[in-house]
Each structure stands twice: as structure tokens, then as C-alpha cells.
C-alpha positions in Angstrom: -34.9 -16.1 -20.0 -32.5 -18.2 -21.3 -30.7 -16.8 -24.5 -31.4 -18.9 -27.8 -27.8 -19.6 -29.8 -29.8 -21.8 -32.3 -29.3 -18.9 -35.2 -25.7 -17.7 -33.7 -22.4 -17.5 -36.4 -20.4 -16.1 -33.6 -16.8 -17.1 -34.8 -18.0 -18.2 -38.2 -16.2 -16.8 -41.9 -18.6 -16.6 -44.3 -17.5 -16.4 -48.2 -20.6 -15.1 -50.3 -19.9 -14.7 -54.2 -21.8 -12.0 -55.9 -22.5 -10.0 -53.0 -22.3 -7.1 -53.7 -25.9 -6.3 -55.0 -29.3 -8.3 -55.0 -30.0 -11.6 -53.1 -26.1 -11.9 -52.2 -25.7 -8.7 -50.5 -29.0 -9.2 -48.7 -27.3 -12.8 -46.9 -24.1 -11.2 -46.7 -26.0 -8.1 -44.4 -28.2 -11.2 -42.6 -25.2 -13.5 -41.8 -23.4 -10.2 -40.2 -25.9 -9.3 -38.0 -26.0 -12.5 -36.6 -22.2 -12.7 -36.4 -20.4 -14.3 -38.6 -17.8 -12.1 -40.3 -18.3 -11.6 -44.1 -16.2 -12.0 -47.7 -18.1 -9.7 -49.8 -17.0 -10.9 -53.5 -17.9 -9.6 -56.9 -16.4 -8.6 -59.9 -15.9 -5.0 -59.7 -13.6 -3.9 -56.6 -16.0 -0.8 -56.3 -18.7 -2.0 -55.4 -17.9 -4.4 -53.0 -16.2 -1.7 -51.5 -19.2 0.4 -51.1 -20.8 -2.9 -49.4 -18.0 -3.5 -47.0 -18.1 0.3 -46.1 -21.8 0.6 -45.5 -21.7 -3.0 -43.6 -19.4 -1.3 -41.2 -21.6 1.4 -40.3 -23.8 -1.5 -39.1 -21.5 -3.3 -37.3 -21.2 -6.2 -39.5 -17.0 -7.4 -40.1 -16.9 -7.5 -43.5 -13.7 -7.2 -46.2 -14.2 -6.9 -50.2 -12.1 -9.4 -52.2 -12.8 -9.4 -55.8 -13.5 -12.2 -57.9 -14.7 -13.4 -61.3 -16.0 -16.7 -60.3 -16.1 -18.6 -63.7 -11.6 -17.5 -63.5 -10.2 -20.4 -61.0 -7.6 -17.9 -60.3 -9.6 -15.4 -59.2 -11.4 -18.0 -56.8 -7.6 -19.1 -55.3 -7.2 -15.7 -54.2 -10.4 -15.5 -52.9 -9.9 -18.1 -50.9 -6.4 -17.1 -49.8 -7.5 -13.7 -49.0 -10.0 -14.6 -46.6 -8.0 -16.9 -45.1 -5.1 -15.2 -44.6 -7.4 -12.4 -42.9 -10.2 -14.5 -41.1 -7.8 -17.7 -40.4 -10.4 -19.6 -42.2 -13.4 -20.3 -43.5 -17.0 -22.1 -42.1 -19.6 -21.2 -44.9 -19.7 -20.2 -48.5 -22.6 -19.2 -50.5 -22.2 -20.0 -53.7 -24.7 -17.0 -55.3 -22.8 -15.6 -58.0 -24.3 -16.4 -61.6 -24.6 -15.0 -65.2 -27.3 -15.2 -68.1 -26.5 -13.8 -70.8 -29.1 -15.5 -73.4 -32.4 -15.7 -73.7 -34.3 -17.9 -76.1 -33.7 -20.4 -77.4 -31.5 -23.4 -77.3 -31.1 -23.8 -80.9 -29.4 -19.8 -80.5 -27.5 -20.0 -78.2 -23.9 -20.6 -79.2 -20.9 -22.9 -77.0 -19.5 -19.6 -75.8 -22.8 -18.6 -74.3 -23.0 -22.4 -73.0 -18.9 -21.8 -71.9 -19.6 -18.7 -69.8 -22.7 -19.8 -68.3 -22.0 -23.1 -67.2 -17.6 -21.8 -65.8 -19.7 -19.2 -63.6 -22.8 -21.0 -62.9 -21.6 -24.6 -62.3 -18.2 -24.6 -62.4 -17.4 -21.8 -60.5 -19.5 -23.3 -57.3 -17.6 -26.6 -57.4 -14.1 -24.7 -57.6 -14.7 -22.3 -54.9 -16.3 -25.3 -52.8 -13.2 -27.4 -52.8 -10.9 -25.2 -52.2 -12.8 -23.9 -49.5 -12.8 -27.7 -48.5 -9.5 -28.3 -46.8 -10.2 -25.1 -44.0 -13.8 -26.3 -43.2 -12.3 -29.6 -42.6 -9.8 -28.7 -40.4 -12.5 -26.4 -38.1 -14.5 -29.2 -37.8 -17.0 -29.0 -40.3 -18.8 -25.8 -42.1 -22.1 -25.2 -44.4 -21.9 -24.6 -48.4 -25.1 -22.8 -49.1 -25.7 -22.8 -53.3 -28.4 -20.4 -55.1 -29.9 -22.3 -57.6 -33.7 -21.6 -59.0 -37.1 -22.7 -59.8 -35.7 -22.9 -63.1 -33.5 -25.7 -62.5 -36.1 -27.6 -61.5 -39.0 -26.8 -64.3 -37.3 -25.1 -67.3 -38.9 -21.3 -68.4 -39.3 -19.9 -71.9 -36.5 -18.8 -73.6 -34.4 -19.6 -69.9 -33.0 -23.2 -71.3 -29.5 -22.7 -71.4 -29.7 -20.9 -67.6 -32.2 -24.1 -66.6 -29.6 -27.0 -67.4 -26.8 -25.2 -65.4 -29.2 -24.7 -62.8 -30.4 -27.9 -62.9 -26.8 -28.9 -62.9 -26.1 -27.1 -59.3 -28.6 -28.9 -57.8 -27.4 -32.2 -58.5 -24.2 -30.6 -57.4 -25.1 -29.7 -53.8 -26.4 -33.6 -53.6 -23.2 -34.7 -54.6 -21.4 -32.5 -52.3 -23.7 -33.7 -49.4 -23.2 -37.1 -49.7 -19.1 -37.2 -50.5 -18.8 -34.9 -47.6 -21.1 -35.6 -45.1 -18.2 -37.5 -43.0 -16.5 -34.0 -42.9 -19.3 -32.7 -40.9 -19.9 -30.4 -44.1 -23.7 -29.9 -45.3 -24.5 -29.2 -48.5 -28.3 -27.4 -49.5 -29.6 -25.7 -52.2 -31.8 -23.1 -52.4 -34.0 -22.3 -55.2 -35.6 -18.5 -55.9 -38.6 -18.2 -57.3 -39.3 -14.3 -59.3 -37.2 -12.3 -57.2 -37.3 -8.1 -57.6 -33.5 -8.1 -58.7 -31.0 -6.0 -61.4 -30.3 -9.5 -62.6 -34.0 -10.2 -63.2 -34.8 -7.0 -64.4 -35.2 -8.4 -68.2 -38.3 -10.5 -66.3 -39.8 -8.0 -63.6 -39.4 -5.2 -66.2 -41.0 -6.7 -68.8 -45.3 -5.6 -68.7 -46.3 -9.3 -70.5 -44.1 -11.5 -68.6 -45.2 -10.5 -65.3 -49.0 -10.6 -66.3 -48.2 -14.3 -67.1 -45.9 -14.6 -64.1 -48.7 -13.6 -61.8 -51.3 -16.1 -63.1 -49.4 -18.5 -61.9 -47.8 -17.4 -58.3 -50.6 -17.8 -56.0 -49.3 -15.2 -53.9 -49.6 -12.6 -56.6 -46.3 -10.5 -56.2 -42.7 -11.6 -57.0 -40.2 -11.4 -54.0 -37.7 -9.6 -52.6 -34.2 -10.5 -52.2 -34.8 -9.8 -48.6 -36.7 -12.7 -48.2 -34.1 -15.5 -49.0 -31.5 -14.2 -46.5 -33.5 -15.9 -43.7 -33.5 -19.5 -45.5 -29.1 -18.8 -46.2 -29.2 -18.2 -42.2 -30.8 -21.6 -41.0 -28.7 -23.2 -43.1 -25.6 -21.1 -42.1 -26.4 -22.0 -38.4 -27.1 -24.9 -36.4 -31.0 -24.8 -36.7 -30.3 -26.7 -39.7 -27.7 -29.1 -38.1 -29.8 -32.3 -39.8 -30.1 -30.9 -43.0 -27.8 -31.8 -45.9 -28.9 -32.6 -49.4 -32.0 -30.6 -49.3 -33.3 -28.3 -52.3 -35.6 -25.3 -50.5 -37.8 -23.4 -52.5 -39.2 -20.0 -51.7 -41.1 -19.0 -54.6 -44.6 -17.8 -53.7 -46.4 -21.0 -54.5 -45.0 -20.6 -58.4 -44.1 -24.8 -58.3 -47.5 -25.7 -56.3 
């Protein structure tokens, strides 16, 4: 039978911010397996060494660089890490993001704003072009961004997180169209309730969930488990056609 390559990263450097826990570390692990060889980023050195170490007992090339993505400095060493170790880069995930109010918009105050939109929006867009300049050289390369299904319908108390959301989605468009000549895709992809330490405010919560679960038709919230297989189609070449394009896995919460 003839082997299928359609899902193969063989050769491919894969940068994926906020990895080191939660629906990061679960495409980091995924892209691995299949290949490519992983930047596990996030804040704290520690625990991305933990990841990189256990990744190695599974045979997945992997190397921690720390990085506080709303600090462009942090992302320029990022980026010259990797390549100074991989010799470049095909595919960054742009997954890292903060939250750090809840309620609403008349509470929140500009540094909230500041912080969430330097690490939500701002943060992708930095680490995207300067990633730019090695995917064009290696004839292309996939930038993969984590939005949510808040970006697209705004939650209670969520309004602040929703616009910079929002914001990254019009972002990957705008990165799909400017740099579709590059051979670069661009595609979003937008969680739904997923069982994560970031979400733990939500999935914790007794009341929210009750509500949350009237209106998911599949009655559970996810795991981060299940959106490493939508990073890898659009890591690989089974989604060679695909640029521009906002997929949503969230359990039937937007039907």
C-alpha cells in the first residue's frame, strides 16, 4: 500500500507560543509526532522545560525558548533562537493569550485593554512578521492563529477578550490575502468551551456550565486534545487550498 504524506511535517520548524500547558502543548505534542520539530514557548523557562523533556521521551525534537509574547523583544529572540537552532522556520501557531478581566466593559481599565490586546493581537502580528522573512525564503510556510467562539459572538462579562479576538480574526484575513503570493496561508481557528487552566474560571464555575450546556448540543465542553488535529491539517499540505478560513470546533455552541 502506498504510504500517504498528505499529513507529513517531515523537515518542517514549528514555533507554537503558549505551549507549554493546554491547547498549545497538545499541537506542539501532535505536530511532533507527525514530524515537524517543535519551539515550545511560554513564559516561565520551567515549564517549557518540563515539555521539551517529556516530548523527548516520545521522540518528538523539541527545544524551550521562553517568551512573553505581548514583549517584542522577547518575540526577536524567539525567533532568533529557533533559527539559529532549526535554520528556520515553516509554521507558527500563534496560541498564546491572556484575560485577565471579566465583566464588564465599562470596568475594565486601558491597562487591562493594554495587556490584552500587546499579547492577544499584537503579539500574533509581531511574531508573524518576523517569522516572515524565513518562510519566505523556504518557499512558503503556514501561520496557524487561536482565536475563539468569542470573537465571533461576544459572551457575558468576556467583552474586552471578544474585541481582541475578534481583532485576530480579521488579522489572519489580512495576513492571507497580503501574503498569499509568498506561498504563506493564513487560518484561524476558533475554540469553543475547552477543559483548560485558562478556562478554569468558566468550567469551574457550577452556573455557567449549566447555561453553557443548554446551549452546546453536544452536551460536554472539549478537550484540548481535540484541536490539535484541526492545527495539523493546517500545518500540512491537506490544507494546501486553504488560506483565509476561520474553523470552529465548538460542539455545535454557534449552530
Amino acid at each position: 500500500m502506498k504510504e500517504d504524506k498528505t499529513f507529513d511535517l517531515d523537515g518542517k520548524v514549528a514555533v507554537i507560543t503558549g505551549s507549554s500547558k493546554g491547547i498549545g502543548l497538545s499541537i506542539a505534542k501532535l505536530l511532533g509526532v507527525y514530524g515537524a520539530k517543535v519551539v515550545i514557548s511560554s513564559r516561565k523557562a520551567t515549564a517549557i522545560q518540563e515539555v521539551v523533556h517529556r516530548l523527548s521521551n516520545e521522540n518528538v525534537e523539541a527545544i524551550p525558548v521562553a517568551a512573553n509574547t505581548g514583549k517584542p523583544e522577547d518575540l526577536e529572540n524567539l525567533v532568533s533562537q529557533t533559527i539559529s537552532h532549526f535554520g528556520g522556520i515553516d509554521i507558527v501557531v500563534n496560541n498564546a493569550a491572556t484575560n485577565p478581566v471579566f465583566g464588564p466593559l465599562e470596568e475594565a481599565d486601558h491597562l487591562a485593554y493594554e495587556k490584552i490586546m500587546d499579547v492577544n493581537l499584537k503579539g500574533p502580528l509581531e511574531l508573524s512578521k518576523l517569522c516572515l522573512p524565513s518562510m519566505k525564503s523556504r518557499g512558503g510556510g503556514s501561520v496557524i492563529n487561536i482565536s475563539s467562539v468569542e470573537g465571533l459572538s461576544p459572551g457575558h462579562g468576556l467583552g474586552m477578550y471578544s474585541i481582541s479576538k475578534a481583532a485576530l480574526i480579521m488579522l489572519t484575513k489580512v495576513m492571507a490575502n497580503e501574503w498569499a503570493g509568498y506561498n504563506i496561508r493564513s487560518n484561524v481557528i476558533c475554540p469553543g468551551l475547552i477543559k483548560t487552566k485558562f478556562s478554569e474560571a468558566l468550567t469551574g464555575n457550577e452556573q455557567i456550565m449549566k447555561q453553557a450546556m443548554a446551549r452546546i448540543p453536544m452536551k460536554r465542553a472539549g478537550e484540548a486534545d481535540e484541536m490539535a488535529g484541526l492545527a495539523l491539517f493546517l500545518a500540512s499540505e491537506a490544507s494546501s487550498y486553504c488560506t483565509g478560513s476561520v474553523f470552529v470546533a465548538d460542539g455545535g455552541y454557534g449552530v
